[in-house]
C-alpha positions in Angstrom: 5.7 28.3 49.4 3.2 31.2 50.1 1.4 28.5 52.2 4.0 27.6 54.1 5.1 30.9 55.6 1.5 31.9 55.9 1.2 28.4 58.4 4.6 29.4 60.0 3.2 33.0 60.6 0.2 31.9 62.4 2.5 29.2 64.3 4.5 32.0 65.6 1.3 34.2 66.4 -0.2 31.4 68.4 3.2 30.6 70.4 3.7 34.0 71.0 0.7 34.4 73.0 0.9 31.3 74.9 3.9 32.4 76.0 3.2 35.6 77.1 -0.1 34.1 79.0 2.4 32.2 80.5 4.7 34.4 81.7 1.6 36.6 82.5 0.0 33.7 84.5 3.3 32.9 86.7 4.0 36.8 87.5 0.3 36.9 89.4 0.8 33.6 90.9 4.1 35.0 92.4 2.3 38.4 93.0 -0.9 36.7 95.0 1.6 34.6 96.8 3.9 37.3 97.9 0.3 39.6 98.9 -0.7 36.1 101.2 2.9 36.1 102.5 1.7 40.3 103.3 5.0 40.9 101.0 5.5 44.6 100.8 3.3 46.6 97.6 6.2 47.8 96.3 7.6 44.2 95.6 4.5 42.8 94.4 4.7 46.5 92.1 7.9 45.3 91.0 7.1 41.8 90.4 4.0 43.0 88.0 6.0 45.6 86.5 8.9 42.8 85.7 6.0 40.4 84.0 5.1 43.0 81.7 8.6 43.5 80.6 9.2 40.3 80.2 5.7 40.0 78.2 6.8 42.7 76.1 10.2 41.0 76.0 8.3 38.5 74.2 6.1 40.3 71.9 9.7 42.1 70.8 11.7 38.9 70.1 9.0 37.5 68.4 8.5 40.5 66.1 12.0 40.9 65.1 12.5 37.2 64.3 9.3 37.8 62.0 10.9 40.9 60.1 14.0 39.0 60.1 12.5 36.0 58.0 10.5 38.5 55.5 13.9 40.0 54.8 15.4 36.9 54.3 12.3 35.7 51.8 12.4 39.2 50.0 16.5 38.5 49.3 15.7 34.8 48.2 13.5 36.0 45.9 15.2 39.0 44.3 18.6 36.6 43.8 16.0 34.1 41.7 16.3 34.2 38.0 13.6 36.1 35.6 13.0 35.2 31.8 10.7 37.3 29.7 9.1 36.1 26.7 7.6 38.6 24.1 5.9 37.6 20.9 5.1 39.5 17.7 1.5 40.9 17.8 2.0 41.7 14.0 3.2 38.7 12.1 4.7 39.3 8.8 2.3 38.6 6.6 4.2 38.1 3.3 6.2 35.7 5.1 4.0 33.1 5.9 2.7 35.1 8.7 5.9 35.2 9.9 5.6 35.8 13.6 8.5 36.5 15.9 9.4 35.0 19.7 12.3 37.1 21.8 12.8 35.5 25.1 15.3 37.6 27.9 17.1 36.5 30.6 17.2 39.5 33.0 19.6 38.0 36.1 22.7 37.3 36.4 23.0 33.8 35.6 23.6 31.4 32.9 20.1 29.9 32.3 18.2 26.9 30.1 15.0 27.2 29.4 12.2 25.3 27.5 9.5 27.1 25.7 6.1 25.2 25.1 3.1 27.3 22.8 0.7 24.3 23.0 -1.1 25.4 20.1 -4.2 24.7 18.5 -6.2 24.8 15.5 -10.4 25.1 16.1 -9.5 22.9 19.1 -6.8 20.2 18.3 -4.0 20.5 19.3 -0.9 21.2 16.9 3.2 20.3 17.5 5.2 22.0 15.8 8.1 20.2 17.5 11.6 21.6 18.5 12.4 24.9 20.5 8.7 25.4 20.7 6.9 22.4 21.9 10.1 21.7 25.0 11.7 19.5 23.2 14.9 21.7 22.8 16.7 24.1 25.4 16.9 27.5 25.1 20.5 28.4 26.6 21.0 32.1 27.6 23.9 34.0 28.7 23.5 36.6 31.4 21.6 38.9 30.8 21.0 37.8 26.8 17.7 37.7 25.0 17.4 35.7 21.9 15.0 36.1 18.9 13.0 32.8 17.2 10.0 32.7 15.3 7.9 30.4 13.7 5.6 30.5 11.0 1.5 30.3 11.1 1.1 28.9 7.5 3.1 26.1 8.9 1.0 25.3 11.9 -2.5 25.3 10.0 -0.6 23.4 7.1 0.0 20.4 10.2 -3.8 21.0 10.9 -5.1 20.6 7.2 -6.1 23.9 6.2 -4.4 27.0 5.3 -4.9 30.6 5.8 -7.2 31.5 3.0 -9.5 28.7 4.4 -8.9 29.9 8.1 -10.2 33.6 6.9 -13.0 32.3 5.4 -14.0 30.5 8.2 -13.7 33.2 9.8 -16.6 34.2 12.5 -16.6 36.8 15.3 -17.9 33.8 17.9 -15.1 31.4 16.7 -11.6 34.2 16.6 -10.9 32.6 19.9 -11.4 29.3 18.7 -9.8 29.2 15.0 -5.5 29.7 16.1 -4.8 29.8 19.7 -1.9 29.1 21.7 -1.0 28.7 26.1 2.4 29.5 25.5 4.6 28.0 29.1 8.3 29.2 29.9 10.1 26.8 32.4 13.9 27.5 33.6 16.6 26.7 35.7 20.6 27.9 35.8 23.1 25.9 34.1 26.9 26.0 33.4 30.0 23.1 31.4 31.8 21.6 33.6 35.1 20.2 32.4 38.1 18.2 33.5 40.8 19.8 35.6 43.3 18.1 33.2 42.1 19.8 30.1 44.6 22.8 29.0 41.7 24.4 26.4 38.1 22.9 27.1 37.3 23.9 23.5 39.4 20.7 22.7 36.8 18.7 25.1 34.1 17.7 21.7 31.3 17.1 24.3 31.3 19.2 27.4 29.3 18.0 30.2 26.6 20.2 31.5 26.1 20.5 35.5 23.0 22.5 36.7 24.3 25.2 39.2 21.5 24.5 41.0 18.2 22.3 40.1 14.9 24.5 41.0 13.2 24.7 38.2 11.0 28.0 37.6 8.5 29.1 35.5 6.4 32.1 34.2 2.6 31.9 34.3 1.2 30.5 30.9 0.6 33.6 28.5 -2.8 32.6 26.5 -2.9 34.5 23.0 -5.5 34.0 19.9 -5.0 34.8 16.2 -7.4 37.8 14.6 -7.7 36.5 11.5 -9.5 39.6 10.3 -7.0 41.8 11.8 -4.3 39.9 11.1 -3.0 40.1 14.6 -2.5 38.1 17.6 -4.4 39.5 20.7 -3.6 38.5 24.5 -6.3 36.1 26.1 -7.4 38.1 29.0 
């Protein structure tokens, strides 16, 4: 998208100049014609002074169509919808390192989203399945956040070790290495639709779902590791 109105930008910069060269090249024609013809100096005055408002004519339009289509990206954008996701930095560690998910929806709309940690264990991958590898939407309410979590005993028990063989594994070069996740958060709006002849749609046992409209969006991928001699997750910078 930024590509595209970057192209347009330059487009319009490029136009607007030929055009005012134009304009500027016609009004001397007419000038050096009307000086041949011994016009009077105060038409050929007049005819110069008209070019140049008709150059800055230009250079206005041009301008304000240019502000107008900012404004009209800036609204676009602030009408789009946001989720946040937040993770735990301190599982619970009784609790099979326990660590928590919240995800928000900050707009305005009802939204489904699909959550994706792509973990990994010392470099293979790991599903965990369900609400955290996309297999299973994430429906939010306006303006609702909603608390998951999952459970890192569970994910090195799918790798074939545990966490008492993960801390003594343990080395400063390898932390990044040992429990890791790319965690990807992709949404769109949704809403039920039902029939016109239903009195209560509660009575309808499967509601259809319509998207209220079909963009999808998503959050850049948030890259964490597990400390296991801090017992804490730390963001991948």
């Amino acid at each position: 998208m930024t590509t595209t109105i970057t192209k347009h930008g330059k487009w319009l910069g490029v136009t607007k100049w030929v055009i005012a060269i134009i304009v500027f090249v016609i009004t001397l024609l007419f000038a050096y014609f009307s000086y041949e013809k011994k016009e009077g100096f105060a038409d050929i005055g007049t005819l110069l002074i008209l070019g140049f408002t008709l150059v800055a004519l230009i250079f206005y339009a041009f301008s304000t169509y240019e502000i107008a289509e900012v404004d009209k990206k800036t609204y676009e954008e602030s009408k789009l919808p946001v989720v946040s996701l937040i993770i735990s930095p301190e599982p619970k560690i009784i609790l099979n390192y326990d660590t928590r998910v919240l995800m928000q929806n900050f707009s305005n709309y009802n939204l489904q989203a699909f959550m994706k940690l792509n973990l990994k264990v010392n470099g293979k991958p790991i599903e965990v399945g369900g609400a955290y590898s996309g297999d299973e939407a994430w429906f939010l309410t306006a303006q609702q956040q909603i608390n998951g979590h999952f459970y890192i005993g569970d994910v090195l028990k799918k790798a074939g070790t545990d966490v008492a063989e993960t801390k003594k594994d343990f080395l400063p070069e390898n932390v990044k290495k040992q429990l890791c996740m790319s965690i990807e958060v992709y949404y769109r709006g949704v809403t039920r639709e039902y029939d016109s002849s239903e009195s209560w749609p509660h009575k309808n046992k499967n509601p259809k779902y319509k998207d209220s409209y079909t963009k999808w969006l998503g959050n850049p991928p948030q890259k964490w590791y597990f400390d296991f001699s801090r017992d804490v997750w730390v963001y991948d910078l």
